[in-house]
N, C-alpha and C positions, 0 to 999 in steps of 0.2 A: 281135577279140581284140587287147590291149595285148600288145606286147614287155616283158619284163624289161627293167629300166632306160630305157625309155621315160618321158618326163617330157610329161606335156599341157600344151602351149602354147594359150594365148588370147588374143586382142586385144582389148583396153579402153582406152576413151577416158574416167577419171574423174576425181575432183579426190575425195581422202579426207582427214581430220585424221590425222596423227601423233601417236602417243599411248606410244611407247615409244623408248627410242635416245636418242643426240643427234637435233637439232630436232624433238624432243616438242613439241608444239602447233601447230608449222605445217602449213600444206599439199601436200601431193605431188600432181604427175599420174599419174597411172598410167597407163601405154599398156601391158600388159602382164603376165599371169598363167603362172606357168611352176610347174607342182605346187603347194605351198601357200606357196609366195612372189608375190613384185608387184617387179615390173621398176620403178621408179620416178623422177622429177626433183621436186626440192626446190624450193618457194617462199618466198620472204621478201620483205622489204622492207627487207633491208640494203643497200646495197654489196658492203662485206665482209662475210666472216663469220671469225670468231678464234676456234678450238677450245682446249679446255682447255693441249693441249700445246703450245701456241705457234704452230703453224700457223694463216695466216690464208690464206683463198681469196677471190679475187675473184670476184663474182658475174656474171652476162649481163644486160642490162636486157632487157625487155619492151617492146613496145612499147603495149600494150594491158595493161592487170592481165584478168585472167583473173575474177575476180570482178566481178561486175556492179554489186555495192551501192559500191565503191569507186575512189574516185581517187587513192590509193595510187599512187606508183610502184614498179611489181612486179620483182624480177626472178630467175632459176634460176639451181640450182647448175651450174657449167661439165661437170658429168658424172652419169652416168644411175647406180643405185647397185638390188639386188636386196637385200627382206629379208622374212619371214616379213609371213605376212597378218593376224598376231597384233599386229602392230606400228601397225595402223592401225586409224582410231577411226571416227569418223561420214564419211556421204558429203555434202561440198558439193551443192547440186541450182542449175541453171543458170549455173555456172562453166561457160567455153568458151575456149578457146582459137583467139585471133582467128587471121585466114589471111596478117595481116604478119608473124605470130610461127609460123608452121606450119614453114618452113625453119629458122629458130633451132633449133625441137624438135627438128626430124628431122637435125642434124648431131649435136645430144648426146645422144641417142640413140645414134649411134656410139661416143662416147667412154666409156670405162670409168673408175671413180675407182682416182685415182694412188696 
């Protein structure tokens, strides 16, 4: 039996398309299912990134791209961000995230967006 207000946590290791939000079309990793949302970190191939409102964030390099088909250099948003599972489109297959970028993950993963 669930508790009232219990929310089911799950752990996942995936790579999905963005398909709703700002960074529609890139890819997120998801480590992470909490009710019908995805605990998530953003991928590009920027540097920066510069939102509508003026704010620009610097991004984390990779050391490995995450995708296998390319030599891209990859890199994630400086913080881990949660949003509905509606929000996301197809799943990558054979994206992995190598084990010199495993500690990069697992610190922003800590961090929440400002």
């Amino acid at each position: 039996m669930i508790k009232q207000g219990k929310r089911n946590k799950r752990k996942l290791y995936i790579f999905k398309k963005r398909i709703r939000g700002y960074g529609k079309g890139h890819p997120a990793f998801i480590y992470e299912r909490v009710g019908d949302e995805y605990k998530y970190i953003g991928l590009t191939t920027s540097e920066k990134i510069k939102f509508k409102n003026g704010v620009e964030i610097i991004t984390i390099r990779l050391i490995n791209n995450p995708n296998p088909n390319s030599n891209d250099i990859s890199y994630v948003m400086p913080y881990s961000e949660q949003r509905p599972t509606t929000h996301f489109g197809r799943k990558f297959v054979n994206w992995k995230i190598s084990s010199k970028d495993n500690e990069t993950i697992e610190n922003i993963k800590k961090q929440k967006k400002p």
